[in-house]
C-alpha positions in Angstrom: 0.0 0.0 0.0 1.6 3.2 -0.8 2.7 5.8 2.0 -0.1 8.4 0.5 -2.9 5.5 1.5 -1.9 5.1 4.3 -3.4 6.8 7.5 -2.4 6.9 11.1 -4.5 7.2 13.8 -2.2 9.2 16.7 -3.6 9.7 20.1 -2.0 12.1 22.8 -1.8 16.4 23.4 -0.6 18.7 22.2 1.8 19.4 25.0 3.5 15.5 24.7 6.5 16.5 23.0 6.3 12.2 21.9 3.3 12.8 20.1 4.1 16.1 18.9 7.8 14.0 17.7 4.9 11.2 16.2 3.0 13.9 13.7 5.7 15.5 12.9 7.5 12.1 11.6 4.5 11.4 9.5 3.6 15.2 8.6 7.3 15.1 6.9 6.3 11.9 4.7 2.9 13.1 4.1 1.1 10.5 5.3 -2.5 11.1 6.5 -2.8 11.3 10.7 -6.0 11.8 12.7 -5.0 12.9 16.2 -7.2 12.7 18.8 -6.3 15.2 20.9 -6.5 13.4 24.9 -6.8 16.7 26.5 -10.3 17.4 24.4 -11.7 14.1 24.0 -11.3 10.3 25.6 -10.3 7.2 23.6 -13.1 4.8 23.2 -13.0 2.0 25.6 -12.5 -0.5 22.3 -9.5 1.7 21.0 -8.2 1.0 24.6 -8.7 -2.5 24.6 -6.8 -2.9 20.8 -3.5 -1.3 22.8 -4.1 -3.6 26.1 -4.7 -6.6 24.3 -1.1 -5.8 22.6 0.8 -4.5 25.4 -1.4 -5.1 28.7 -2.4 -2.4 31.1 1.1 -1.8 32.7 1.9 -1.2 28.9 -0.1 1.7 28.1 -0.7 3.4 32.0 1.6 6.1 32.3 2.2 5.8 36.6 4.7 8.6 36.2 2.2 11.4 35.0 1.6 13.9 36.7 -2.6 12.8 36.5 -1.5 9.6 38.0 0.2 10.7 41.3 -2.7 14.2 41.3 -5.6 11.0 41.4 -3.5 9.2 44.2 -3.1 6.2 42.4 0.0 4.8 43.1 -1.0 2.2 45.0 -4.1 1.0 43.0 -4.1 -2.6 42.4 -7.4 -2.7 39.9 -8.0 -4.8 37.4 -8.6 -4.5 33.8 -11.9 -3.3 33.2 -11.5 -1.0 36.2 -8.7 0.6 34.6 -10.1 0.7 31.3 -13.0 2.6 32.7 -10.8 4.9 34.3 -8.9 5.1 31.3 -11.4 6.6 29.4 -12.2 9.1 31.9 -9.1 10.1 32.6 -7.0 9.9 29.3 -4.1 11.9 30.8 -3.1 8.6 32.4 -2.0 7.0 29.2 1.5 7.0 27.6 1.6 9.0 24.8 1.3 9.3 22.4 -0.6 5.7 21.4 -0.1 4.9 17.6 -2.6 3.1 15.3 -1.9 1.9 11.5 -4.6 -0.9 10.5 -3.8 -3.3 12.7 -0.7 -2.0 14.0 -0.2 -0.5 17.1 2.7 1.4 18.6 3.0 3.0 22.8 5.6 6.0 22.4 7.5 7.1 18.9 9.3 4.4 17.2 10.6 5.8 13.9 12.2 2.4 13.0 9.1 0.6 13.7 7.1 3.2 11.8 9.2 3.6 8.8 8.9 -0.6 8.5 4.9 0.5 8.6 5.5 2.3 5.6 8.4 0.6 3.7 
């Protein structure tokens, strides 16, 4: 599938300097992003679950945020369909920024892993 097909789906804010790193890798190979800017709107619980499935709940909860220790959190032992419901209240616990492509997922900026996305 050529590059200009493509399109990545790139959750996170605008103040991540990862996600901001994440568009601005694609932006320079013009490939297509929606961002879903965290700060204005929640992930869907099912967008969630795509990224836990991959890399489990440890793998996309950001317990260094700021959010995280503001919520007092850091002891919460929860399981996974409590924190996915807290998740998508509270969006600024995630890593960012999240990457989608198809089927492909991605926690953080990878540009080897995305430039083998669009090779």
């Amino acid at each position: 599938m050529p590059a200009s097909d493509l399109q990545v789906q790139i959750f996170g804010t605008k103040k991540s300097a990862e996600t901001r790193k994440a568009l601005r890798f694609f932006a320079e190979r013009r490939v297509k992003t929606h961002f879903v800017d965290l700060a204005e709107r929640a992930a869907a619980i099912g967008e969630l679950k795509r990224f836990v499935q991959k890399f489990g709940i440890e793998g996309i909860l950001d317990r260094d945020s700021k959010r995280f220790a503001d919520l007092g959190l850091r002891t919460a032992l929860y399981g996974e369909e409590r924190w996915l419901s807290i998740l998508a209240d509270e969006p600024l616990l995630l890593k960012q920024p999240l990457v989608r492509c198809q089927q492909k997922l991605c926690v953080g900026v990878d540009e080897k892993l995305f430039k083998e996305w669009l090779a």
